[in-house]
Biopython code that builds the backbone (N, CA, C, O; Angstrom):
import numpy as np
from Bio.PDB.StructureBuilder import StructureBuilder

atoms = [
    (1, "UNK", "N", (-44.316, -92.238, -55.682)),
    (1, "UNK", "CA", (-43.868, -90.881, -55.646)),
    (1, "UNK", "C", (-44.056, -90.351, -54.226)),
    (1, "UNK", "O", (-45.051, -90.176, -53.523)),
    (2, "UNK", "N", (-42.879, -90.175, -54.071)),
    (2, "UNK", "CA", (-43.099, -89.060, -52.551)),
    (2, "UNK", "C", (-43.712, -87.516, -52.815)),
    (2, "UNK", "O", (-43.601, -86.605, -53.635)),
    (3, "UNK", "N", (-44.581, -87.897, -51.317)),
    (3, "UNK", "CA", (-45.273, -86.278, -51.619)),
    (3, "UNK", "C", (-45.599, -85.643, -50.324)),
    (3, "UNK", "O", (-46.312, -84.655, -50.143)),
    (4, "UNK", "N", (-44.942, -86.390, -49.409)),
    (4, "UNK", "CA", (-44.711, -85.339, -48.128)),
    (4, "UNK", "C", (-43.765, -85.984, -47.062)),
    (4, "UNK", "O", (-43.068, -86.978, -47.266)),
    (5, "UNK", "N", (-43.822, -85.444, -46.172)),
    (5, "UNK", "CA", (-42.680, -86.580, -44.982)),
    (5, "UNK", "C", (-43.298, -85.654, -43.735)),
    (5, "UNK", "O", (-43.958, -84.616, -43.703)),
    (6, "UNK", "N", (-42.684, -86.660, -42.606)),
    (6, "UNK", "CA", (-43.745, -86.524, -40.865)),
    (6, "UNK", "C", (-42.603, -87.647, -40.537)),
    (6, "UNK", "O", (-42.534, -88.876, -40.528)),
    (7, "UNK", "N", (-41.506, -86.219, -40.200)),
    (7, "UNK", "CA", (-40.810, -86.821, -38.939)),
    (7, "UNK", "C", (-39.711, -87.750, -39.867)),
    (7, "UNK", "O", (-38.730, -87.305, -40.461)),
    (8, "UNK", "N", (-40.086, -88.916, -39.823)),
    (8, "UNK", "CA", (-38.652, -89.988, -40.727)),
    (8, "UNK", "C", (-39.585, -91.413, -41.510)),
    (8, "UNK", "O", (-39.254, -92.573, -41.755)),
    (9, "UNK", "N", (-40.856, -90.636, -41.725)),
    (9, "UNK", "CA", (-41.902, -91.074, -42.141)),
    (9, "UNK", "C", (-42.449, -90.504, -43.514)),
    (9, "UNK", "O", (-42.588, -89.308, -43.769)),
    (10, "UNK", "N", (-42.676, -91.347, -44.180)),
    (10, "UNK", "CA", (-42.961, -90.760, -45.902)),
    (10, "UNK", "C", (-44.049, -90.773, -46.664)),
    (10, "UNK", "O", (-44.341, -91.785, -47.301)),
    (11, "UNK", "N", (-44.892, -89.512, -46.710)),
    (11, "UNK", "CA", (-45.914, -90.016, -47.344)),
    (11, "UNK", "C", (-45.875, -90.584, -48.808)),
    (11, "UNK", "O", (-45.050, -89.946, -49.461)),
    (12, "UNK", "N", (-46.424, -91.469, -49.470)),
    (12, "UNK", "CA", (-46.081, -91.649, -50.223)),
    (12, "UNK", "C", (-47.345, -92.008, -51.519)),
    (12, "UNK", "O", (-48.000, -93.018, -51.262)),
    (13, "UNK", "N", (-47.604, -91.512, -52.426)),
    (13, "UNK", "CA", (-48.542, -91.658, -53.633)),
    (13, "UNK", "C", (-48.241, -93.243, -54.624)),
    (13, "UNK", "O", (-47.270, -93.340, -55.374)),
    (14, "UNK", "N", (-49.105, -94.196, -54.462)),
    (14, "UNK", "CA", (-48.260, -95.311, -55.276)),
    (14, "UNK", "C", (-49.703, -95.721, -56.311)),
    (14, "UNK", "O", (-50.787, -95.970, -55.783)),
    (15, "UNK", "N", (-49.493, -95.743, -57.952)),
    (15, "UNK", "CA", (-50.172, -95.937, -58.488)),
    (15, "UNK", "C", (-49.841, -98.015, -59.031)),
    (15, "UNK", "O", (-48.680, -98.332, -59.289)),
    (16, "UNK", "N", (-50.725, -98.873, -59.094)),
    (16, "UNK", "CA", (-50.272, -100.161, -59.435)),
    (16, "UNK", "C", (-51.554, -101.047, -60.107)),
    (16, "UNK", "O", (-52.684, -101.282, -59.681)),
    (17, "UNK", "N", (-50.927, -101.387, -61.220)),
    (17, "UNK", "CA", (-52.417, -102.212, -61.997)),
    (17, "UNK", "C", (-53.029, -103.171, -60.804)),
    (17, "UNK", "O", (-52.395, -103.749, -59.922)),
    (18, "UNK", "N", (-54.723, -103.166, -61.084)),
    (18, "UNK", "CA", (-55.440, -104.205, -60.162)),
    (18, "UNK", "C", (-54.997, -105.902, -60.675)),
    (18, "UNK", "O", (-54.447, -106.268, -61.715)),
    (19, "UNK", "N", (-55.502, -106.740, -59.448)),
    (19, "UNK", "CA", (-55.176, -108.171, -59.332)),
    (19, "UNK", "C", (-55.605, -108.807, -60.735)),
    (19, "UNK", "O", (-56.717, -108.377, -61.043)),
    (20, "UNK", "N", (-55.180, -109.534, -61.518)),
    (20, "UNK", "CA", (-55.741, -110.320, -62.934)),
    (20, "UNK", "C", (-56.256, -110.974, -62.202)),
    (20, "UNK", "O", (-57.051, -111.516, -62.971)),
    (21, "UNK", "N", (-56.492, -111.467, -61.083)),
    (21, "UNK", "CA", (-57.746, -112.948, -60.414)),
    (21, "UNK", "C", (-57.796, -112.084, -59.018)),
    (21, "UNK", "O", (-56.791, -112.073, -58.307)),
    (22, "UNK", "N", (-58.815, -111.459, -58.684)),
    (22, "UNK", "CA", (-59.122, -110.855, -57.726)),
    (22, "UNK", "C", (-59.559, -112.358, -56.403)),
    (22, "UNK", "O", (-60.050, -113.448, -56.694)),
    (23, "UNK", "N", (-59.116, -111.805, -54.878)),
    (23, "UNK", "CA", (-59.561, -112.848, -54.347)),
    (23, "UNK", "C", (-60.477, -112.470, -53.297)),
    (23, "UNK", "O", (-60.403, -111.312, -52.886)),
    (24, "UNK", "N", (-61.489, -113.405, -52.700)),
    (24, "UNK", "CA", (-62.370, -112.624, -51.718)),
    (24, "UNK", "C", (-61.300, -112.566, -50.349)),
    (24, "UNK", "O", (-60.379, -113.243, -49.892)),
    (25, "UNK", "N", (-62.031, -111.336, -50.020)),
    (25, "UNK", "CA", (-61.898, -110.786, -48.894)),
    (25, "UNK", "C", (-60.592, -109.760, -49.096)),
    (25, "UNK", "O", (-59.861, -109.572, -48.124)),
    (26, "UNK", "N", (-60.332, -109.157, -50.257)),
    (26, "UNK", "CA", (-59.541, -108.593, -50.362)),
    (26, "UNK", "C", (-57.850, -109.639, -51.715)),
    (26, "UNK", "O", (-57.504, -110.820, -51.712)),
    (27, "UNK", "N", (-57.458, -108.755, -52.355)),
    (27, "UNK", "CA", (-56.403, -108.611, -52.982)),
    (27, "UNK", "C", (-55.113, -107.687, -52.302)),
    (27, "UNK", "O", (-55.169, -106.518, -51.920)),
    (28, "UNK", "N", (-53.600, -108.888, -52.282)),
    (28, "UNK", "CA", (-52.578, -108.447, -52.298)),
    (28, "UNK", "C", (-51.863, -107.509, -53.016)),
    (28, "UNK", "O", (-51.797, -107.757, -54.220)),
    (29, "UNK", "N", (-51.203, -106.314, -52.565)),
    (29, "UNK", "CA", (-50.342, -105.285, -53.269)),
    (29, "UNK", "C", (-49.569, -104.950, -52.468)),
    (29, "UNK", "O", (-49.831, -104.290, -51.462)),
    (30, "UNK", "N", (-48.323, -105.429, -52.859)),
    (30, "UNK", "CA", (-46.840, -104.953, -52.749)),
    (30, "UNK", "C", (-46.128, -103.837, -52.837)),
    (30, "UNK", "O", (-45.972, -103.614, -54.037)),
    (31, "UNK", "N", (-45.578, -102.964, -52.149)),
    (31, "UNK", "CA", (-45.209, -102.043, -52.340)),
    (31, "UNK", "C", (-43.768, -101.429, -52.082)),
    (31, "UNK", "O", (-43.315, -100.670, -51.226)),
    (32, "UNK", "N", (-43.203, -102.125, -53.261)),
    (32, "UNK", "CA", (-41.683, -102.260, -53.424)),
    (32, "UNK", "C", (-40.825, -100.760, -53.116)),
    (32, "UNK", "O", (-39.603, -100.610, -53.100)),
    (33, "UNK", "N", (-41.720, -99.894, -52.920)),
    (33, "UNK", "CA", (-40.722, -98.645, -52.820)),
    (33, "UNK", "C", (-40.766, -98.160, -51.315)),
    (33, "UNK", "O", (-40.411, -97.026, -50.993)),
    (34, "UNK", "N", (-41.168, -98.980, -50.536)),
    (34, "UNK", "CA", (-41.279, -99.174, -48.725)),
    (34, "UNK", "C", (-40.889, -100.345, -48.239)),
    (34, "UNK", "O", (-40.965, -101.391, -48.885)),
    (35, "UNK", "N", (-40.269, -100.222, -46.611)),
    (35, "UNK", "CA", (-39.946, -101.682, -46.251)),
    (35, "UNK", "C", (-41.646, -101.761, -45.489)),
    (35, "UNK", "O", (-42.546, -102.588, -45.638)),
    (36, "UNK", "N", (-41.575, -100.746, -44.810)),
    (36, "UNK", "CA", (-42.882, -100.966, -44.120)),
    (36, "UNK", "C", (-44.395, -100.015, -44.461)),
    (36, "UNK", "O", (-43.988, -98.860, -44.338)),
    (37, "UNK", "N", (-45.400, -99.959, -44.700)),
    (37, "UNK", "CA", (-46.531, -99.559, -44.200)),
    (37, "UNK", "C", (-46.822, -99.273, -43.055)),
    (37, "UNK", "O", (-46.774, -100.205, -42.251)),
    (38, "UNK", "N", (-47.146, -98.185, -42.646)),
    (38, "UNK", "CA", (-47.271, -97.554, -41.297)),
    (38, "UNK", "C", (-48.775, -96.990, -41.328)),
    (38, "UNK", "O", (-49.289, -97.076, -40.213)),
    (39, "UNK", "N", (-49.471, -96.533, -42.133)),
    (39, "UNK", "CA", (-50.810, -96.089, -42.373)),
    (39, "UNK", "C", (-51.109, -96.022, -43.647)),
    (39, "UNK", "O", (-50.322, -95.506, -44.441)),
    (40, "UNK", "N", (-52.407, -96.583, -44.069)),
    (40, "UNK", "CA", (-53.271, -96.328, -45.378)),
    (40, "UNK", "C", (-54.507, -94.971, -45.392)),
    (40, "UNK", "O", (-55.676, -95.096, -45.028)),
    (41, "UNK", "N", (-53.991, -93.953, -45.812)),
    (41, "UNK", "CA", (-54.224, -92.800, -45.997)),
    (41, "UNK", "C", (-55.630, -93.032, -46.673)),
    (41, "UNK", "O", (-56.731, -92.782, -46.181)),
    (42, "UNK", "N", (-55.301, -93.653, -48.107)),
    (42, "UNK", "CA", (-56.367, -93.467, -48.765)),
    (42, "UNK", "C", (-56.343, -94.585, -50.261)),
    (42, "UNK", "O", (-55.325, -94.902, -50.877)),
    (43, "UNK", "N", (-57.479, -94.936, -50.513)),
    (43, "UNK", "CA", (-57.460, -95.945, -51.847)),
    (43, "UNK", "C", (-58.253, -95.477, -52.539)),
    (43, "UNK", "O", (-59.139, -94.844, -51.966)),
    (44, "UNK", "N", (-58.322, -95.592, -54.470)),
    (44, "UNK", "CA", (-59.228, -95.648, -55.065)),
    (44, "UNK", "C", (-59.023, -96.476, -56.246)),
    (44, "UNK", "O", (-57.840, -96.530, -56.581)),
    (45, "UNK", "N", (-59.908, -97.200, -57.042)),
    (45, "UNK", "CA", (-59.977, -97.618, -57.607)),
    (45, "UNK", "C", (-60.342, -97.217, -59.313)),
    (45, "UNK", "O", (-61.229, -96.365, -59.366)),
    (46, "UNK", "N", (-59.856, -97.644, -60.627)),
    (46, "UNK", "CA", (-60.261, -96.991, -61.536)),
    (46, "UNK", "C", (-62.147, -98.115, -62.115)),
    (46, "UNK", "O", (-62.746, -98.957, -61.447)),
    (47, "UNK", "N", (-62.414, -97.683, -63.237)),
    (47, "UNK", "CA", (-63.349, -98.862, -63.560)),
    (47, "UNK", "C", (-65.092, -98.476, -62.586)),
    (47, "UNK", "O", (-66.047, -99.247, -62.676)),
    (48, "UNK", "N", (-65.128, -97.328, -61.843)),
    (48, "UNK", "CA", (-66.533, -97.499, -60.865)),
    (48, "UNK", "C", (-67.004, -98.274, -60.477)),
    (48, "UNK", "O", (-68.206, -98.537, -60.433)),
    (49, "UNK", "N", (-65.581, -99.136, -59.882)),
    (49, "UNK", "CA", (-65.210, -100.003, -58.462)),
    (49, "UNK", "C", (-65.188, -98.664, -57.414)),
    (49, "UNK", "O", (-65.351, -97.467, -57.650)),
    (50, "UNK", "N", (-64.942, -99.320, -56.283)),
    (50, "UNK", "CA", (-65.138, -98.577, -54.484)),
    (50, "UNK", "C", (-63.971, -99.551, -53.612)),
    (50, "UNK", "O", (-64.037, -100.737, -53.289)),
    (51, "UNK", "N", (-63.355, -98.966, -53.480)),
    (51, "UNK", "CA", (-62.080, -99.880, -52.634)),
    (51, "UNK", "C", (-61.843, -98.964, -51.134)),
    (51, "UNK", "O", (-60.813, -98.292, -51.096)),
    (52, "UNK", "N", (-62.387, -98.940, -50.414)),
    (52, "UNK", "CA", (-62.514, -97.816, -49.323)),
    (52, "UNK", "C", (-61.198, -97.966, -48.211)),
    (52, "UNK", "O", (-60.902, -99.119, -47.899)),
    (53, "UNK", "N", (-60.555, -97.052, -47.721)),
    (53, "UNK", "CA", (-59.298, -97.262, -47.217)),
    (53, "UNK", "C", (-59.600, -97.878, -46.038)),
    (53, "UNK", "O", (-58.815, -98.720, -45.601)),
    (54, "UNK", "N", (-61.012, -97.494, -45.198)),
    (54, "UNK", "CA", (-61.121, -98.648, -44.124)),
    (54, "UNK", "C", (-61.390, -99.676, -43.946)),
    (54, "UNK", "O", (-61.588, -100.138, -42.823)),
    (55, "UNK", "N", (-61.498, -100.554, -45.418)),
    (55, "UNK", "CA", (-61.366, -102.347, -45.298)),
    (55, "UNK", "C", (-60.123, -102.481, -45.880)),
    (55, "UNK", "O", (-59.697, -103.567, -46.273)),
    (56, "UNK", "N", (-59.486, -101.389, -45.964)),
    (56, "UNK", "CA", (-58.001, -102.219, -46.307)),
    (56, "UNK", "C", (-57.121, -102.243, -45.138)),
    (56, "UNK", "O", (-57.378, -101.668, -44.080)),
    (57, "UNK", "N", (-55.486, -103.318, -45.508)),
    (57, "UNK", "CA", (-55.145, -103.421, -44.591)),
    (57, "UNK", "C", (-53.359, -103.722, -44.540)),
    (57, "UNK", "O", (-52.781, -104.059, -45.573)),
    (58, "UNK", "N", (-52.876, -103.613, -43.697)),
    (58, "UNK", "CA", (-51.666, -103.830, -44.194)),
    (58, "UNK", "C", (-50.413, -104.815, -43.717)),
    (58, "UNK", "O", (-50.837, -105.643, -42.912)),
    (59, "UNK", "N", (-49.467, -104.912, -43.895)),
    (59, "UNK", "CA", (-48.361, -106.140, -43.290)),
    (59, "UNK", "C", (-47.546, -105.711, -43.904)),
    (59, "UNK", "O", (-47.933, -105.347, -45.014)),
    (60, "UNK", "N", (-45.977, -105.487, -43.600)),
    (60, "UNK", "CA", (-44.970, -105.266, -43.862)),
    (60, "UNK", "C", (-44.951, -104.094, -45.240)),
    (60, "UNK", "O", (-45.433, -103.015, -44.894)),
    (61, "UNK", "N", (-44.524, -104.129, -46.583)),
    (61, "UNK", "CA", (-44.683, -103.281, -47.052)),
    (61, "UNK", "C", (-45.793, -104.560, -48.310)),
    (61, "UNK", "O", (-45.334, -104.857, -49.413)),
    (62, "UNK", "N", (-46.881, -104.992, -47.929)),
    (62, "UNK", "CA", (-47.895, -105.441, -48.501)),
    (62, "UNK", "C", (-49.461, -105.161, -48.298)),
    (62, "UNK", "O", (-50.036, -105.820, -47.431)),
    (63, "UNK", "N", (-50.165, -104.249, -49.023)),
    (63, "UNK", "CA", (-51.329, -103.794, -48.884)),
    (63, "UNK", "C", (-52.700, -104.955, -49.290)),
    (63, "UNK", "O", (-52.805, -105.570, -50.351)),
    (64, "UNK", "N", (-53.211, -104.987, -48.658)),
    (64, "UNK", "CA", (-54.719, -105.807, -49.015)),
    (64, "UNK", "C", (-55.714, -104.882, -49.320)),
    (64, "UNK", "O", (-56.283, -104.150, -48.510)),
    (65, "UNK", "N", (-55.899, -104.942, -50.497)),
    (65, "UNK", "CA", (-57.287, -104.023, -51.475)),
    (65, "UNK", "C", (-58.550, -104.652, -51.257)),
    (65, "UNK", "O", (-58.693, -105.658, -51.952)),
    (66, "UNK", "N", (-59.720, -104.315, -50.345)),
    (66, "UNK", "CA", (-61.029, -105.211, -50.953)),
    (66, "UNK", "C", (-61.901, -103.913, -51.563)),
    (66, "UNK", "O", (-62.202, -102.873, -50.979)),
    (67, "UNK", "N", (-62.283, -104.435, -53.291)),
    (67, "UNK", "CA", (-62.744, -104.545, -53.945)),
    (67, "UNK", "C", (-64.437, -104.478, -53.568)),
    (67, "UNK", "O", (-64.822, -105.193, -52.643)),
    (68, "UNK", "N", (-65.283, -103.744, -54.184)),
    (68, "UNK", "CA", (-66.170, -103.281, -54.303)),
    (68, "UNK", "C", (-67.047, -103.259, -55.363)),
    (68, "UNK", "O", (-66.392, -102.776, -56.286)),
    (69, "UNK", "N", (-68.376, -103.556, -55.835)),
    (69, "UNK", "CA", (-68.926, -103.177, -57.148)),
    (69, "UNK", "C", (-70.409, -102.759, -56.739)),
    (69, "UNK", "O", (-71.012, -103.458, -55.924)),
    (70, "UNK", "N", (-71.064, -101.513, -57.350)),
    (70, "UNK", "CA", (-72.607, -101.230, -57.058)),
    (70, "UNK", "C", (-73.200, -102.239, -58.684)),
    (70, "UNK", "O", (-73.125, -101.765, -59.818)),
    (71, "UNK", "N", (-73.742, -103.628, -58.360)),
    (71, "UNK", "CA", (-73.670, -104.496, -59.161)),
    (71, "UNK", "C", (-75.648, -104.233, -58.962)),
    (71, "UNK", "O", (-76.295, -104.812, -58.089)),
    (72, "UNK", "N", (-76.099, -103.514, -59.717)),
    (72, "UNK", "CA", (-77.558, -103.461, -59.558)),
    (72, "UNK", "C", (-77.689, -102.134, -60.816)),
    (72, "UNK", "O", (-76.901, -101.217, -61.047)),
    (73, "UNK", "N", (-79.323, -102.562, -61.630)),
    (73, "UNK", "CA", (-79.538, -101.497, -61.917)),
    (73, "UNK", "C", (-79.723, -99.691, -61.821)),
    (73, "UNK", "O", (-80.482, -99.348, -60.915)),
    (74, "UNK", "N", (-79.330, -98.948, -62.358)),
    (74, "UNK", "CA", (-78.796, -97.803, -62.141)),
    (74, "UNK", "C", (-80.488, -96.984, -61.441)),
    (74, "UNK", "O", (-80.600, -95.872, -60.925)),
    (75, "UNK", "N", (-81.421, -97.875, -61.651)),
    (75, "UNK", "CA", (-82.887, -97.079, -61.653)),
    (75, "UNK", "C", (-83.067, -98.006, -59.682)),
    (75, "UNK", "O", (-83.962, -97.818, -58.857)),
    (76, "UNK", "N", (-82.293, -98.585, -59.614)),
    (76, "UNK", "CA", (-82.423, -99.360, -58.516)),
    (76, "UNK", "C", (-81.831, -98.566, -57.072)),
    (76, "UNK", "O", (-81.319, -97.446, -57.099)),
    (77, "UNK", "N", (-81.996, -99.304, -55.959)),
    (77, "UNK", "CA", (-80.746, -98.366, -54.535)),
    (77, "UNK", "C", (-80.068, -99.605, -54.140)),
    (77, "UNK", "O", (-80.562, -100.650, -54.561)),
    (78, "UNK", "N", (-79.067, -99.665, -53.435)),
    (78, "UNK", "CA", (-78.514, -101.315, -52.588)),
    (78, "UNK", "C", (-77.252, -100.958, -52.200)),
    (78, "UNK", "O", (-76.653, -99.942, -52.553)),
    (79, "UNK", "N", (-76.904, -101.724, -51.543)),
    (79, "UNK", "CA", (-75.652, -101.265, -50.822)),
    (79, "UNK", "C", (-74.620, -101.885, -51.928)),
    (79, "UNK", "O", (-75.214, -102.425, -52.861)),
    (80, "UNK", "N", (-73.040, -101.919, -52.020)),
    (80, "UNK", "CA", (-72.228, -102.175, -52.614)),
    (80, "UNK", "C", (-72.001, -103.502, -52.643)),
    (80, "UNK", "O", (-72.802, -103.838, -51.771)),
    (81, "UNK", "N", (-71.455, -104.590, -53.036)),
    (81, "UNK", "CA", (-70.842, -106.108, -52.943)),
    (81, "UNK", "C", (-69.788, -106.425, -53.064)),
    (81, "UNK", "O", (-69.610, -106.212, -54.263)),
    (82, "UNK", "N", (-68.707, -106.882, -52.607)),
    (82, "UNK", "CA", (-67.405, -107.159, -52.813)),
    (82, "UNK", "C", (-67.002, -107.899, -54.510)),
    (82, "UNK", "O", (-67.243, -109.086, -54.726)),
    (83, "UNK", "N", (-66.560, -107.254, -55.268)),
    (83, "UNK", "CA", (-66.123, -107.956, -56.473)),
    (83, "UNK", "C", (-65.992, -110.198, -56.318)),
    (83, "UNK", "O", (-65.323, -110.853, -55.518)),
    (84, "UNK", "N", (-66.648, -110.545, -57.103)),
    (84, "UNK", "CA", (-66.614, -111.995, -57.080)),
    (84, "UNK", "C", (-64.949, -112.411, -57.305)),
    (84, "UNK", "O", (-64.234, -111.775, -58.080)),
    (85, "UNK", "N", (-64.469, -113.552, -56.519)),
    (85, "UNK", "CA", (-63.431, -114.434, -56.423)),
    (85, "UNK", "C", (-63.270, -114.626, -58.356)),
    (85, "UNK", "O", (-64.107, -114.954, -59.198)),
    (86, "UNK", "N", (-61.566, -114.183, -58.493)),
    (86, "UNK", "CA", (-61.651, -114.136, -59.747)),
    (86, "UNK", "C", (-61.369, -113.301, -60.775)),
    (86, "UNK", "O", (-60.561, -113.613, -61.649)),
    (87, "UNK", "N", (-62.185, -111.859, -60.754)),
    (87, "UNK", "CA", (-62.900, -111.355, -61.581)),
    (87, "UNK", "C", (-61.293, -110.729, -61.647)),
    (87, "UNK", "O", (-60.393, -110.655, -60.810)),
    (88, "UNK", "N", (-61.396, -110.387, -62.850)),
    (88, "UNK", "CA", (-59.814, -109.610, -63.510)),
    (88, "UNK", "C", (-59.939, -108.062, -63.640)),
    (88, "UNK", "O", (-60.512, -107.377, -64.487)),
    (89, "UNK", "N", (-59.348, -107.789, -62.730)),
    (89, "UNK", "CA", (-59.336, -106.371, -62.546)),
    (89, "UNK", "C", (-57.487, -105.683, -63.218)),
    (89, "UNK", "O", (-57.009, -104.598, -62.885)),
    (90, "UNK", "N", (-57.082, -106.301, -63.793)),
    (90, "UNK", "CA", (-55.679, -105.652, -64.114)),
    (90, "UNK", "C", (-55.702, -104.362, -64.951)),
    (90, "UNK", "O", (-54.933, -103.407, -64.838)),
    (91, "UNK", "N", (-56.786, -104.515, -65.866)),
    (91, "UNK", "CA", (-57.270, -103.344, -66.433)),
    (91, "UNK", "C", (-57.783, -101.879, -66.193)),
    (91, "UNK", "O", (-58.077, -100.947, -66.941)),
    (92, "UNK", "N", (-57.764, -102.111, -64.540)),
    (92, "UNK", "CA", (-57.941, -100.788, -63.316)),
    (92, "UNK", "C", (-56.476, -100.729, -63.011)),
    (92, "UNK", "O", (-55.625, -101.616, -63.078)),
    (93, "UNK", "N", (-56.364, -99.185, -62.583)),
    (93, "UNK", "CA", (-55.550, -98.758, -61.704)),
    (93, "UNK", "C", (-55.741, -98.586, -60.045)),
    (93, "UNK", "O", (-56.402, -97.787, -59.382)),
    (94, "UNK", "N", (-55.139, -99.348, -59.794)),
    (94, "UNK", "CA", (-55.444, -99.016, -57.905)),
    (94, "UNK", "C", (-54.317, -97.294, -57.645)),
    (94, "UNK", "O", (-53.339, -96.824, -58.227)),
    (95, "UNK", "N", (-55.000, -96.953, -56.710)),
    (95, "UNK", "CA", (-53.899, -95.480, -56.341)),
    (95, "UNK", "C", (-54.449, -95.693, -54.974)),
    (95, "UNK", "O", (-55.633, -95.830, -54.666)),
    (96, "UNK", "N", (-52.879, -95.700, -53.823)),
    (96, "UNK", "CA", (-52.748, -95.914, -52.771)),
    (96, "UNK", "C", (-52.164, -94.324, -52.627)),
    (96, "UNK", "O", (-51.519, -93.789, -53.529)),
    (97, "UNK", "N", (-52.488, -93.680, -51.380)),
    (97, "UNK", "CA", (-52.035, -92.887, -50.620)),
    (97, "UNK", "C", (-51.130, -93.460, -49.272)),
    (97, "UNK", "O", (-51.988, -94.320, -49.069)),
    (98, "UNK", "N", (-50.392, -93.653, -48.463)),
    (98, "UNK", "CA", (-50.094, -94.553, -47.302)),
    (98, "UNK", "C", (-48.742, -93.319, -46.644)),
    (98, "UNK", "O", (-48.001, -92.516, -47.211)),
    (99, "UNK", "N", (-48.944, -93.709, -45.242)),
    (99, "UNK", "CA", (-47.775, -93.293, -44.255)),
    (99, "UNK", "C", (-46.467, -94.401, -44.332)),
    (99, "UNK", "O", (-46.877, -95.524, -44.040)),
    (100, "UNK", "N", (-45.064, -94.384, -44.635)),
    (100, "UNK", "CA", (-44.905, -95.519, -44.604)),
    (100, "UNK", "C", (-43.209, -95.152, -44.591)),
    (100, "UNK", "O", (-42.631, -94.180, -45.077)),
    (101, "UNK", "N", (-42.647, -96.364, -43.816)),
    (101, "UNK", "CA", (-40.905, -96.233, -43.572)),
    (101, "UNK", "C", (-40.572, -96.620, -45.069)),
    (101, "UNK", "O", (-39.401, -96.677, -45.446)),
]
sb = StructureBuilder()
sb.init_structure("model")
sb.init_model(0)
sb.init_chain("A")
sb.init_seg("    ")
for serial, (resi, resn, name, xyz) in enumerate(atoms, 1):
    if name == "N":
        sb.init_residue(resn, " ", resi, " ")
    sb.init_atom(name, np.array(xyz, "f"), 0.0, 1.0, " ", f" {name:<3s}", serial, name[0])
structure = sb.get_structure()
C-alpha cells in the first residue's frame, strides 16, 4: 500500500508472511510491488520477534529480514539472538515500511 511519495519516489507500507525455514544471517523478501528498494524505513515483526531496520538490507526490489528472539527467562536480562537456521516463522507477519521506485 502506498502511503506517501518524495519526488518520483514511493513510500510504501508492505505487509508479507515470515520465511517457513528462516536462514542465518538474515531471510529473503521480495517485493513484487517495486522494481527497486531505495531505503528501509522501518521493520517489525509479529510473534515477540525484533527484526530491527538497521540489520536489514536490500538489492533490487529484494529485502533481507534478520530475525531476532529475547530467548531467556523473563526473570532474567541478555541481549537478543538471531532466530536459529530453520526455525518457521510463516506464522508471523513481517511489515516493511521502505522508500522505493
Amino acid at each position: 500500500m502506498i502511503i506517501g511519495r518524495l519526488g518520483d519516489l514511493v513510500i510504501h507500507e508492505i505487509e508479507k508472511p515470515g520465511p517457513s525455514s528462516y536462514a542465518t544471517g538474515g531471510s529473503d523478501i521480495t517485493i513484487e510491488e517495486v522494481s527497486e528498494v531505495i531505503s528501509i524505513l522501518s521493520v517489525s515483526i509479529t510473534g515477540g520477534y525484533y527484526a530491527p531496520a538497521a540489520d536489514a538490507s536490500a538489492s533490487g526490489n529484494t529485502v533481507k529480514v534478520k530475525v531476532y528472539e529475547f530467548n531467556y527467562p523473563a526473570t532474567a536480562a541478555g541481549a537478543a539472538t538471531e532466530v536459529a537456521a530453520g526455525t518457521d516463522l510463516s506464522g508471523e507477519t513481517v511489515k516493511l515500511v521502505i522508500l522505493a521506485k
